[in-house]
KOLKOLNU-702850 format. One record per residue: residue number from 1; y, z, x of N, C-alpha, C in turn. Coordinates in steps of 0.001 Angstrom, whole numbers, plus 500000, padded with zeros to 6 digits. Layout:
% residues N
   n    n.Y    n.Z    n.X   ca.Y   ca.Z   ca.X    c.Y    c.Z    c.X
 NUM      Y      Z      X      Y      Z      X      Y      Z      X
...
***
This chain:
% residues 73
   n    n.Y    n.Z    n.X   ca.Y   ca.Z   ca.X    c.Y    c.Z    c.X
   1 183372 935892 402633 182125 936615 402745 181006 935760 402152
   2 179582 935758 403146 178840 934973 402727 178299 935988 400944
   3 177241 935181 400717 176411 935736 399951 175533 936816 399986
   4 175360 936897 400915 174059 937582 401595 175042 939436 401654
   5 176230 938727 401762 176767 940604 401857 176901 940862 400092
   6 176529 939652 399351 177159 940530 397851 176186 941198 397259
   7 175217 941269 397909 173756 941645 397502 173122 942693 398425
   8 173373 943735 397723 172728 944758 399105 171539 945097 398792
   9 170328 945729 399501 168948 946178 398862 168824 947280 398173
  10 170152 948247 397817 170053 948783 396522 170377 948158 395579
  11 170836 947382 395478 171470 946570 394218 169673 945720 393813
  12 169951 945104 395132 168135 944348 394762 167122 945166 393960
  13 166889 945731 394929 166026 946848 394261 165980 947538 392636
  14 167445 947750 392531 167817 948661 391373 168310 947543 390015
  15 167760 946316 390751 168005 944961 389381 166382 945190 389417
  16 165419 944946 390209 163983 944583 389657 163501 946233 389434
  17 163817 947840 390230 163533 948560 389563 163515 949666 388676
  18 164743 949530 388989 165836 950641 387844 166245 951739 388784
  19 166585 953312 388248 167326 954076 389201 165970 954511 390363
  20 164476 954306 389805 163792 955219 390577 162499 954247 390727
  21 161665 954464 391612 160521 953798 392060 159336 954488 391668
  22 157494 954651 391434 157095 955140 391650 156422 954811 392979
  23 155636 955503 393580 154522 955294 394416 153720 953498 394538
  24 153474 953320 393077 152709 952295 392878 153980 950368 393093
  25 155152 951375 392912 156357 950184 392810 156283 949767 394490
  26 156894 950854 395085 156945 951183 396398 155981 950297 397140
  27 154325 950622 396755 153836 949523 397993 153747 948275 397407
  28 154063 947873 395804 154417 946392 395838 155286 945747 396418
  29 156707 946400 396514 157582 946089 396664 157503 945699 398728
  30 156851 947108 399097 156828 947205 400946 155157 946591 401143
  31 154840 947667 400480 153231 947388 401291 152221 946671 400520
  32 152147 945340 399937 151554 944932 399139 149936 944936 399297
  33 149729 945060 400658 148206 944718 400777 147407 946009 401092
  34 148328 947320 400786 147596 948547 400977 147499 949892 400090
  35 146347 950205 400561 145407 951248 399607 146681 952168 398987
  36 146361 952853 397493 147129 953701 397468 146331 954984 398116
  37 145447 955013 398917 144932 956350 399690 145801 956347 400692
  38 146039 955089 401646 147190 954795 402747 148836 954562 402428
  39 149026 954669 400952 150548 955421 400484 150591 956983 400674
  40 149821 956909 400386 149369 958807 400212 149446 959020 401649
  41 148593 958531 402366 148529 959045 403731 150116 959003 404249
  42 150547 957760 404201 152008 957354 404681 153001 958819 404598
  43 152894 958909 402771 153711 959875 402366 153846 961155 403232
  44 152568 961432 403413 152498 963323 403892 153036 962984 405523
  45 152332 961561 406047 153021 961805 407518 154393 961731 407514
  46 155435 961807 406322 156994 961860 406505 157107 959958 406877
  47 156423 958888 407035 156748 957523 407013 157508 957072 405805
  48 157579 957782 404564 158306 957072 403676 159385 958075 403402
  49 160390 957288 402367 161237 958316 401960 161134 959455 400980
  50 162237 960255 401338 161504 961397 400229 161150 961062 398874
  51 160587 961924 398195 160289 962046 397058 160473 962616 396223
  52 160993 962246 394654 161793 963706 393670 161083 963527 393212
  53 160010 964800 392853 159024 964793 391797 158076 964183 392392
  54 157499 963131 391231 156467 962534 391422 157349 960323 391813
  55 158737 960344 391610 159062 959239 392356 160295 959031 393214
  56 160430 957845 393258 161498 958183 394305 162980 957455 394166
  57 163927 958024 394749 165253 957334 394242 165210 955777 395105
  58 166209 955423 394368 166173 953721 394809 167258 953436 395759
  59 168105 954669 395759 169246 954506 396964 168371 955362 398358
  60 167442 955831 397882 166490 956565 399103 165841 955497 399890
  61 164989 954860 399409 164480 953617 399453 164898 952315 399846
  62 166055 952261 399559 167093 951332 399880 167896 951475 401602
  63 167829 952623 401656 168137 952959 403009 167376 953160 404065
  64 166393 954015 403178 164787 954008 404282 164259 952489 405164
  65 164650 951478 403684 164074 950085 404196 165754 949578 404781
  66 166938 949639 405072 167432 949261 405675 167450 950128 407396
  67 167137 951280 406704 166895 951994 408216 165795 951186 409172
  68 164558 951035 408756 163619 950111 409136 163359 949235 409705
  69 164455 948242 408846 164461 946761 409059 165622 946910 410626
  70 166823 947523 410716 167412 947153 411638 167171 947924 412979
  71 166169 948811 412610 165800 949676 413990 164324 948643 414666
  72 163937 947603 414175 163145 946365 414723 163675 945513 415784
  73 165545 945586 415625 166259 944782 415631 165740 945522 417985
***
């Protein structure tokens, strides 16, 4: 097995952000060059993953962006 499978993007994720993300992690991490008015917007249209509280889980996130990435494919 290469490398690339020992490293999944929850693991990534959950080394640089622990169990949970906020809002502000989220578009560093995805959307670096946009407003947090257009996170906000994102959020309510259902484009991101859910949300507990006020952040979000990192296995949520982790899947949301693998859901993402391979539905491009």
């Amino acid at each position: 097995m290469s490398a690339a499978h020992d490293y999944s993007t929850f693991w990534l994720l959950f080394g640089k952000y622990g169990p949970t993300m906020t809002i502000g992690q989220l578009r560093e991490a995805f959307f670096p060059n946009a407003a947090m008015k257009t996170m906000a917007n994102k959020h309510s249209a259902g484009l991101l993953p859910a949300r507990t509280g006020d952040v979000y889980d990192t296995r949520d996130v982790a899947l949301w962006w693998d859901t993402q990435r391979t539905s491009r494919r």
